[in-house]
Backbone as a chain_set.jsonl record, in Angstrom:
{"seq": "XXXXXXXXXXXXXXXXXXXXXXXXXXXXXXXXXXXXXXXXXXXXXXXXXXXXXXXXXXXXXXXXXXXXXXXXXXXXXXXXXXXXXXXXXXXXXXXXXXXXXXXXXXXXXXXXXXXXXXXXXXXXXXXXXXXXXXXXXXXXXXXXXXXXXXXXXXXXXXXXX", "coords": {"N": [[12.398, 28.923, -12.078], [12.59, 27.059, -9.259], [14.954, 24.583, -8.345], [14.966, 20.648, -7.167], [16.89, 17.873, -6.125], [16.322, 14.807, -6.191], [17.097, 12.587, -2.838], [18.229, 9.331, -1.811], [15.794, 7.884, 0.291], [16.089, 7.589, 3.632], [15.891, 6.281, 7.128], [16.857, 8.086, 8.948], [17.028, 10.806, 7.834], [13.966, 11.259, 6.987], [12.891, 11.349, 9.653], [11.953, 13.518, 10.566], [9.5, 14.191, 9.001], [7.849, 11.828, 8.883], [7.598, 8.138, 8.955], [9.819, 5.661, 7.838], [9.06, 2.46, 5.82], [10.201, -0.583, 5.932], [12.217, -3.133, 4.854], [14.752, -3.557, 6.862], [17.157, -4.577, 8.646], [17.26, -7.267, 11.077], [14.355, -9.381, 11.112], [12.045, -8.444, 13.684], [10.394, -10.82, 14.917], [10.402, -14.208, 14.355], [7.308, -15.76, 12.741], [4.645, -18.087, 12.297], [5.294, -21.015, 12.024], [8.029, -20.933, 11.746], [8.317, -19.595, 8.804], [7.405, -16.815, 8.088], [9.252, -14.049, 9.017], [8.746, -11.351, 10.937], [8.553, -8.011, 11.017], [7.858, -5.805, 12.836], [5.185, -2.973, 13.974], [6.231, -0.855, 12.383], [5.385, 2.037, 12.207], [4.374, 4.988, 12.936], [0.907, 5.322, 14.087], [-1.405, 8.081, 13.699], [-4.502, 9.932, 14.653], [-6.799, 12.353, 15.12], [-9.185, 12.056, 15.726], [-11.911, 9.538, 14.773], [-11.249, 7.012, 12.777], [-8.949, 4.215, 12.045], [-8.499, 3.675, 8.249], [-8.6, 1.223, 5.538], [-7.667, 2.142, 2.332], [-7.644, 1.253, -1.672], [-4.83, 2.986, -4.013], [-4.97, 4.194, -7.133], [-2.75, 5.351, -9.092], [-1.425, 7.985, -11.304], [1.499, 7.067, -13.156], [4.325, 8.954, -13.278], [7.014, 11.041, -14.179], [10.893, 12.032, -14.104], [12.181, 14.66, -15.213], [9.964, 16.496, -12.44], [7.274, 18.503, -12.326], [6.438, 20.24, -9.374], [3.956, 21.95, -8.014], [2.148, 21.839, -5.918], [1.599, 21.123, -2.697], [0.259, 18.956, 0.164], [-1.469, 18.77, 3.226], [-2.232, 16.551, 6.077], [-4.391, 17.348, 8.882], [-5.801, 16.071, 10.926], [-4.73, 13.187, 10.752], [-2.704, 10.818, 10.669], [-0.794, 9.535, 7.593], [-0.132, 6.392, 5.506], [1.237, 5.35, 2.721], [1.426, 2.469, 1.128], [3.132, 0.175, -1.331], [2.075, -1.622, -3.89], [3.385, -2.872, -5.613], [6.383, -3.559, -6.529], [8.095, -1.445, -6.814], [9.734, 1.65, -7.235], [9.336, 5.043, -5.949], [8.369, 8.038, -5.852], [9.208, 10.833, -3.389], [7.513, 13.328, -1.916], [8.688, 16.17, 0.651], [7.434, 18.178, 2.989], [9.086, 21.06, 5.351], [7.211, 22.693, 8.165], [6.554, 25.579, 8.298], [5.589, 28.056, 10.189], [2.851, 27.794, 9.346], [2.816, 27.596, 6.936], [4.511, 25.303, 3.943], [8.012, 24.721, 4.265], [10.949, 24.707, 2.243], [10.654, 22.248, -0.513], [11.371, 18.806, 0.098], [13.285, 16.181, -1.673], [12.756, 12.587, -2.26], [13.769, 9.408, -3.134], [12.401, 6.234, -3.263], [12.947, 2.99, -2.679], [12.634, -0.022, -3.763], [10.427, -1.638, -2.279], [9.877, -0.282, -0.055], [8.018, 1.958, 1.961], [5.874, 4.215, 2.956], [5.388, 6.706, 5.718], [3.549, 9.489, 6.856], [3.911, 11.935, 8.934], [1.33, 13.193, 11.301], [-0.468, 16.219, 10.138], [2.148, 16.933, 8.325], [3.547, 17.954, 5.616], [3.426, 16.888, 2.041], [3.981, 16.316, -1.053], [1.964, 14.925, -3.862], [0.608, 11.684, -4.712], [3.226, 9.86, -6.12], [4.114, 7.788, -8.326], [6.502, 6.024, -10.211], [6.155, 4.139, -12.073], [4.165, 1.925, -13.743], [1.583, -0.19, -12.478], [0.861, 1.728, -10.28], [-0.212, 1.062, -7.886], [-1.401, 1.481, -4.568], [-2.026, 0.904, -1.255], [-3.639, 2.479, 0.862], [-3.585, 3.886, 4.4], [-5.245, 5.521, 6.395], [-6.779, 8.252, 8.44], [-9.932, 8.304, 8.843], [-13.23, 9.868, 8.963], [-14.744, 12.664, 10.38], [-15.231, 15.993, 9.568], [-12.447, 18.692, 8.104], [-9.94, 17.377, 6.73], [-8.191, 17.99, 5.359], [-5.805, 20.267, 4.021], [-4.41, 22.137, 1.404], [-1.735, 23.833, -0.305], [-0.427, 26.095, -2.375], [2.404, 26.533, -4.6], [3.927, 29.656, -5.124], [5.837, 30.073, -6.864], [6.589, 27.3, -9.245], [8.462, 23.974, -8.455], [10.811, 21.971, -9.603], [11.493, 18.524, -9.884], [14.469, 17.137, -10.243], [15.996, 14.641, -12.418], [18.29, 12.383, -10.386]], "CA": [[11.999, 27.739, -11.36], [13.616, 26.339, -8.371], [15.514, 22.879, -8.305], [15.04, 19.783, -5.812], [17.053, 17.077, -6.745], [15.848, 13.513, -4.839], [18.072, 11.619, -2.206], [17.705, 8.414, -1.755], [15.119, 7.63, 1.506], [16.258, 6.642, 4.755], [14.591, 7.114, 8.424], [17.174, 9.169, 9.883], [16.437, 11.672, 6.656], [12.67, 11.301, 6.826], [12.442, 11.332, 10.657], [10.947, 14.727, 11.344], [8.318, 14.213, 8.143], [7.258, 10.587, 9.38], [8.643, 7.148, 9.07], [9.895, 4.688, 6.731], [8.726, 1.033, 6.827], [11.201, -1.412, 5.067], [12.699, -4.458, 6.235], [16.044, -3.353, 6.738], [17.669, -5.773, 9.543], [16.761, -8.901, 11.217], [12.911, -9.311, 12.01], [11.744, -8.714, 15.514], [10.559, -12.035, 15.678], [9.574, -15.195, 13.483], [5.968, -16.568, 12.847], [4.216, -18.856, 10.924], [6.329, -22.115, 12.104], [9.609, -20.162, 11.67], [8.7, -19.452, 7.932], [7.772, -15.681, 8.138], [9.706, -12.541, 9.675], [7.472, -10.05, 10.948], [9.441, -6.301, 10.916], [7.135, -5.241, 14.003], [5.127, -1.855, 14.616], [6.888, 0.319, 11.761], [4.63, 3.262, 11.589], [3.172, 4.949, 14.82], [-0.193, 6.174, 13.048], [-1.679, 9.375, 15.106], [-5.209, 10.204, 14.657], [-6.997, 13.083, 16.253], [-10.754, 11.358, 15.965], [-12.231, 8.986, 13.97], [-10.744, 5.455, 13.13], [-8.284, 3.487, 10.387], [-9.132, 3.079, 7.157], [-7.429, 1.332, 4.397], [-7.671, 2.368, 0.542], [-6.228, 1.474, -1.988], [-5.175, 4.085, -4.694], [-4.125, 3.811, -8.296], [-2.073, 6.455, -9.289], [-0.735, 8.068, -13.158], [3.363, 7.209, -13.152], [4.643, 10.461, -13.754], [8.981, 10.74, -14.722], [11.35, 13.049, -13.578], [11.663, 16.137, -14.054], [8.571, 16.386, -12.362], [6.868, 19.8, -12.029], [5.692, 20.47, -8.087], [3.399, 22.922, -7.929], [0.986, 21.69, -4.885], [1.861, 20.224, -1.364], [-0.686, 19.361, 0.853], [-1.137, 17.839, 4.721], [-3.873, 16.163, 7.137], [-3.824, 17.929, 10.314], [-6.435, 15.461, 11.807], [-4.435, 12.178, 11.121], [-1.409, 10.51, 9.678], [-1.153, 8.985, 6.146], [1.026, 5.867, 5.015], [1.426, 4.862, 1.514], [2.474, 1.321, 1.07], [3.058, 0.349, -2.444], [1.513, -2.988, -3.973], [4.448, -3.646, -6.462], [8.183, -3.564, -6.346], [9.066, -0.284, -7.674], [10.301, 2.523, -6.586], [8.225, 6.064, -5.986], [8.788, 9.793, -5.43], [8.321, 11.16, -2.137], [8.204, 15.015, -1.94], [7.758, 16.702, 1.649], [7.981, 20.258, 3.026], [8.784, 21.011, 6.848], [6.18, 23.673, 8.322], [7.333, 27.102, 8.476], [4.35, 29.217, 10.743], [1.906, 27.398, 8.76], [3.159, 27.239, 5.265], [5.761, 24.904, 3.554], [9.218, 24.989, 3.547], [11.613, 24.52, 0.778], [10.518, 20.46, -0.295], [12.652, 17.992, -0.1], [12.501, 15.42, -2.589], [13.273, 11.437, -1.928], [13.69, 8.102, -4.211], [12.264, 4.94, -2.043], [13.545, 1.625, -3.35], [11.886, -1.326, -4.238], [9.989, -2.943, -1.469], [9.673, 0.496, 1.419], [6.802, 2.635, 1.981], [6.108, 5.695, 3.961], [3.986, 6.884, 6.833], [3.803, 10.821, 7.124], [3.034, 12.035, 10.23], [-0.183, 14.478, 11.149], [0.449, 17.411, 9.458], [3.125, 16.755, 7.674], [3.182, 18.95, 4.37], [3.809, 16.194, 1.553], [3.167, 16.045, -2.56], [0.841, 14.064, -4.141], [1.322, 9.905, -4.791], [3.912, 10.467, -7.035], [4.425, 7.091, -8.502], [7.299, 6.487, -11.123], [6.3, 3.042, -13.098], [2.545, 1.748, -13.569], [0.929, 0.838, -12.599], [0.612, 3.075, -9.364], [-1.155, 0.809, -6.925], [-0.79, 1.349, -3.414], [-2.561, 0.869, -0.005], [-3.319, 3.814, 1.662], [-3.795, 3.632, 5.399], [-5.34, 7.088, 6.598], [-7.986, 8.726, 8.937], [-11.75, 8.001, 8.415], [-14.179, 10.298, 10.399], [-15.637, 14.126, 9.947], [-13.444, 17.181, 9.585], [-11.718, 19.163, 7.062], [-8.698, 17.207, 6.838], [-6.883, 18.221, 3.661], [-5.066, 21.669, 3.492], [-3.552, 22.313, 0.471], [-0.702, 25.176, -0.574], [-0.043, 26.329, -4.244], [3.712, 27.226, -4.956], [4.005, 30.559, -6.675], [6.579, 29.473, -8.091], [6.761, 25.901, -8.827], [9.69, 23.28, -7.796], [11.452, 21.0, -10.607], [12.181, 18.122, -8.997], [15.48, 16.561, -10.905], [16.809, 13.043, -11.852], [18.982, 12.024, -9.29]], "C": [[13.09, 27.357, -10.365], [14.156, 24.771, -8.282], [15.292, 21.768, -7.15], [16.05, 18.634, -6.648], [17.118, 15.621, -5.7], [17.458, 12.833, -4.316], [17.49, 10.257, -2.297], [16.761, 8.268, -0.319], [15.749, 7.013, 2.537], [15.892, 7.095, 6.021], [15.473, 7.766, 8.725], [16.459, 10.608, 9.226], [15.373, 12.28, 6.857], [12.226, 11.617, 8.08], [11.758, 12.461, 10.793], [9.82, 14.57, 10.392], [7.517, 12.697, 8.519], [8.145, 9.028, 9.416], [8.748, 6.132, 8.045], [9.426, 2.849, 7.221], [9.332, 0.744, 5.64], [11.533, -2.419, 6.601], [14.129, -4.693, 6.592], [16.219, -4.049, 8.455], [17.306, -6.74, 9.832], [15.271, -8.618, 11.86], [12.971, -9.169, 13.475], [10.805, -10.012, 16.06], [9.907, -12.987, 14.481], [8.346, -15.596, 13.633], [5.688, -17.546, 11.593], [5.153, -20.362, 11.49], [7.572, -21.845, 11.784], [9.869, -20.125, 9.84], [8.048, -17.9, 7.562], [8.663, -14.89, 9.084], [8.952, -11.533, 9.799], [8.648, -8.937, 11.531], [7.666, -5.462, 11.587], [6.325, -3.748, 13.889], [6.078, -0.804, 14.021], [6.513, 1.551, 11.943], [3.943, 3.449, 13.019], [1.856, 6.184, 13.833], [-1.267, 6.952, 14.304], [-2.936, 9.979, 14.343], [-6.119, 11.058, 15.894], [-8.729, 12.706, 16.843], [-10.173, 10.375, 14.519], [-11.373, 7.724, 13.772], [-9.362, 5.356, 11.747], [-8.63, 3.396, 9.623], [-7.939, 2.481, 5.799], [-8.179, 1.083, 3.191], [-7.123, 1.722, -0.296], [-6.352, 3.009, -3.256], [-4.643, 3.808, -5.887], [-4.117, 4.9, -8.951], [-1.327, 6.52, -10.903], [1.004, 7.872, -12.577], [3.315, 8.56, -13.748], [6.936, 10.158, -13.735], [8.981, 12.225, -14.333], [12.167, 13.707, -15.148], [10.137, 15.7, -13.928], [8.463, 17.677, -11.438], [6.173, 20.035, -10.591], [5.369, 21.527, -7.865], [2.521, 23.031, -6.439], [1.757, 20.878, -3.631], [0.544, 20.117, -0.834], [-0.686, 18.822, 2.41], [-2.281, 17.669, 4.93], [-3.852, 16.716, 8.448], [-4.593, 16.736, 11.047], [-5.795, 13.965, 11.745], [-2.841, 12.071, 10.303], [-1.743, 9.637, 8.545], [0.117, 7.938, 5.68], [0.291, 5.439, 3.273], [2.294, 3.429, 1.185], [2.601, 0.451, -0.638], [2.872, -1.371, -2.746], [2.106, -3.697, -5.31], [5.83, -3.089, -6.713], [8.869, -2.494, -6.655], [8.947, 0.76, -7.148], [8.949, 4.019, -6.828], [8.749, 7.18, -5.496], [7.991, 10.534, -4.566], [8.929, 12.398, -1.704], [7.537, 15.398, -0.4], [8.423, 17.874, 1.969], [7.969, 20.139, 4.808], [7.612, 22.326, 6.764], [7.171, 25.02, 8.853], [5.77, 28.216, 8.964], [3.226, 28.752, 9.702], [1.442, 27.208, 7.148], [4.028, 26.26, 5.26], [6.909, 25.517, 3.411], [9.615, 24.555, 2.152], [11.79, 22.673, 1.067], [11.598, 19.771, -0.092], [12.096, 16.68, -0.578], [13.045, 13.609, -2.418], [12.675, 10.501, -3.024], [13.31, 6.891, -3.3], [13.062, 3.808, -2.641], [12.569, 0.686, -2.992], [11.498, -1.508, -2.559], [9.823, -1.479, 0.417], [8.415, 1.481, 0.881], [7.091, 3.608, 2.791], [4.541, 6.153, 4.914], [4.139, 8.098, 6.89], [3.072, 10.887, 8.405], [1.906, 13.216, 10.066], [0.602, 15.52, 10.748], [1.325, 17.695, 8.524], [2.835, 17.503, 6.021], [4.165, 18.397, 3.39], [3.288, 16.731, -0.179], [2.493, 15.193, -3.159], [1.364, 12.764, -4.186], [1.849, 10.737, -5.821], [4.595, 8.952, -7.391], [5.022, 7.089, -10.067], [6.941, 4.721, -12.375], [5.016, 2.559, -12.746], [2.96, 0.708, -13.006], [0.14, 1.267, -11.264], [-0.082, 2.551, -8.373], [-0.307, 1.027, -5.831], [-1.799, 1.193, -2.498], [-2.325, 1.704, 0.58], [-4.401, 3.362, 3.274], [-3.956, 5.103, 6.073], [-6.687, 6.716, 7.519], [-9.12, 8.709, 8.042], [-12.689, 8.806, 9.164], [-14.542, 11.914, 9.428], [-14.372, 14.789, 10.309], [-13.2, 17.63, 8.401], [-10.247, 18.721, 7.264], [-7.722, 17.131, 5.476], [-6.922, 20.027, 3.382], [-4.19, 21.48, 2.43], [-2.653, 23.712, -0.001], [-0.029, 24.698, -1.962], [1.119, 26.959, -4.063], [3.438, 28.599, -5.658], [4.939, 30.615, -7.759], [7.366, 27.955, -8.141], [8.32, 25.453, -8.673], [9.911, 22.183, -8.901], [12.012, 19.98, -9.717], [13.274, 16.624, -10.198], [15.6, 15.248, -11.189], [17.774, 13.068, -11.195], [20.598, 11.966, -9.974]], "O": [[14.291, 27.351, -10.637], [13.318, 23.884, -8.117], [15.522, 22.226, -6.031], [15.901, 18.589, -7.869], [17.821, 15.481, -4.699], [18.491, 12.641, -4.958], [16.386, 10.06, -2.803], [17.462, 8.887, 0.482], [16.0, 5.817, 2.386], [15.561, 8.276, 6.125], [14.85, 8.78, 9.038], [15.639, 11.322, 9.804], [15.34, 13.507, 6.952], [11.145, 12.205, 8.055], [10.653, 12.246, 11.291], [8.798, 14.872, 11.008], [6.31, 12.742, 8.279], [9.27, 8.948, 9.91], [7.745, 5.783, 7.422], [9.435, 2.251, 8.297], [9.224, 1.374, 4.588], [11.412, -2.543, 7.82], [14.641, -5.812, 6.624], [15.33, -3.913, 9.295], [16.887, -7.431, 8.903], [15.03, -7.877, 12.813], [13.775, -9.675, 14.259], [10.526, -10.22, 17.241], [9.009, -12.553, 13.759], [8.087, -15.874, 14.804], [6.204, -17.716, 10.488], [6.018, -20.431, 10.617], [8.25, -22.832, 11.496], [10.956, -20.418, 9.34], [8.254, -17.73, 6.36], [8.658, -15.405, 10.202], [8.519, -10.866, 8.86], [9.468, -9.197, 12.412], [6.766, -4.86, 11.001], [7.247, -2.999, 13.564], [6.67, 0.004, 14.737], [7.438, 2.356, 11.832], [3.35, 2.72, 13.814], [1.945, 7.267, 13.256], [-1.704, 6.521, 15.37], [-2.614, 10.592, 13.326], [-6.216, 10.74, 17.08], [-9.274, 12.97, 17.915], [-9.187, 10.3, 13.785], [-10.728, 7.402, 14.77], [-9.028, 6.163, 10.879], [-9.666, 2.761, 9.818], [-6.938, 3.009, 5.316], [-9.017, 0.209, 2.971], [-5.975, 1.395, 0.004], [-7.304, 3.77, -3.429], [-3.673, 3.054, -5.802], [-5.122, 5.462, -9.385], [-0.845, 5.579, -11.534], [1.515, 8.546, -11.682], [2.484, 9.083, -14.49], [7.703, 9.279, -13.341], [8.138, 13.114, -14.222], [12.634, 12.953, -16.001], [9.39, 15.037, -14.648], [9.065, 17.967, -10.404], [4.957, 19.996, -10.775], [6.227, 22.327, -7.493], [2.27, 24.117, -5.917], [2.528, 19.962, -3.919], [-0.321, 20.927, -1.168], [0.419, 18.386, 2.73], [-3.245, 18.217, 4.396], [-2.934, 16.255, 9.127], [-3.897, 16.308, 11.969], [-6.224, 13.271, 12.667], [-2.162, 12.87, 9.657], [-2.823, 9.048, 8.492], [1.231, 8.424, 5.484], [-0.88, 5.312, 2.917], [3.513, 3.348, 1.034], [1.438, 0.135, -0.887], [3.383, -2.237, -2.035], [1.636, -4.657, -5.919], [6.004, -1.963, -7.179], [10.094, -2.496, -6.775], [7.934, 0.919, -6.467], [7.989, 4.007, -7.599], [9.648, 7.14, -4.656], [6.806, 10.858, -4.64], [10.068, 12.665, -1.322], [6.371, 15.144, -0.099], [9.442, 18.42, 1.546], [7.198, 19.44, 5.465], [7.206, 22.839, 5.721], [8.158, 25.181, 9.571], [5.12, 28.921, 8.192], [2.669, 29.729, 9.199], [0.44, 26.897, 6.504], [4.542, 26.026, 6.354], [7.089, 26.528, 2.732], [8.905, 24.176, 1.22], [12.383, 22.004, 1.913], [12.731, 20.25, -0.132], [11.047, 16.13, -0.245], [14.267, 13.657, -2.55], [11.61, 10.62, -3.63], [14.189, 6.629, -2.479], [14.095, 4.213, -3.174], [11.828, 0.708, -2.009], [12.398, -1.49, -1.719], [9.711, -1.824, 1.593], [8.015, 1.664, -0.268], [8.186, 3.892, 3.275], [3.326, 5.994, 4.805], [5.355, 8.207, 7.053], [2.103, 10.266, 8.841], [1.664, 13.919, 9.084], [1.804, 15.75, 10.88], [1.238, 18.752, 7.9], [1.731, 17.401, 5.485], [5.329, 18.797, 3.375], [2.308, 17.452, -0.364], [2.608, 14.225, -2.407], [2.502, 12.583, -3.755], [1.406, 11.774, -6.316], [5.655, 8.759, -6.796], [4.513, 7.731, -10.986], [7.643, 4.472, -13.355], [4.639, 2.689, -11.581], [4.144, 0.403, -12.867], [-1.084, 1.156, -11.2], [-0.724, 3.388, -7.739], [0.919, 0.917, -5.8], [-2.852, 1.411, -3.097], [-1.194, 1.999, 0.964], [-5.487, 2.784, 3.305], [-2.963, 5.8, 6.281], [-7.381, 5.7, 7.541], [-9.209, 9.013, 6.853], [-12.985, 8.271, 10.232], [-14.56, 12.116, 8.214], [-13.292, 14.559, 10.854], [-13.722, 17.005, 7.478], [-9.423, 19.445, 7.825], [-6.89, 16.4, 4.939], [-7.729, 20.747, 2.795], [-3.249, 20.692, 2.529], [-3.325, 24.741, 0.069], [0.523, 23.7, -2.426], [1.073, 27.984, -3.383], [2.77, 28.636, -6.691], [4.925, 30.98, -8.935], [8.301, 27.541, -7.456], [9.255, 26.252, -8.732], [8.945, 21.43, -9.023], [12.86, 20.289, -8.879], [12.842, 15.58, -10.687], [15.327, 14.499, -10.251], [18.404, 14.1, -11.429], [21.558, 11.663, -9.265]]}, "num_chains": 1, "name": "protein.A"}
């Protein structure tokens, strides 16, 4: 078996697989009578037809080690995952190598960030680490075969940190 062992998430990191949304600095501008912060236009979401849709999804917690056998991608849109309680989640992605995955790379989010993959992007399943597993998924809606999937032949252990 081969090893991954997770970093922690941050956009420089994540930039070529998609983008992180957190509220890391000062809002880009107050609303509400100056009692929210709105953290602007995180996620640039890239659809090749068809519209927005948002899900939500409720996902098994799974603990590390955790066995990665499957990646998969959307070629026709992008996919965020925004998580609908405070806890942290395991976010496995692969660059593209001529139309397969590379070797994954495995990330820890922290409380309170989410993730947007971009089109294509060759990710592992929700991989949520504490129930119970809800999230809001914000993905392409329309016609198409948009889910390729790729089986490891030999799967990926992905470590505690």
């Amino acid at each position: 078996m081969k090893t991954i062992r997770p970093r922690p998430l941050t956009p420089a990191e994540f930039a070529p697989f998609g983008d992180v949304i957190d509220t890391r600095g000062q809002p880009d501008m107050v609303i509400n009578q100056g009692q929210c912060g709105r953290y602007h236009d995180r996620a640039q979401l890239d659809f090749a037809d068809g519209r927005a849709g948002i899900s939500l999804f409720v996902a098994t917690p799974r603990s590390l080690p955790y066995r990665l056998e499957m990646v998969e991608r959307h070629p026709l849109g992008s996919q965020t995952f925004i998580p609908m309680t405070h806890q942290p989640f395991l976010v496995i992605v692969a660059p593209d190598e001529a139309g397969t995955p590379g070797a994954p790379r495995a990330f820890l989010t922290e409380p309170g960030q989410a993730v947007s993959y971009h089109r294509g992007t060759w990710h592992g399943v929700l991989t949520p680490l504490h129930a119970p597993g809800l999230f809001a998924v914000v993905d392409r809606i329309g016609p198409g075969e948009n889910l390729q999937e790729y089986w490891f032949d030999t799967p990926w252990i992905v470590e505690a940190p």
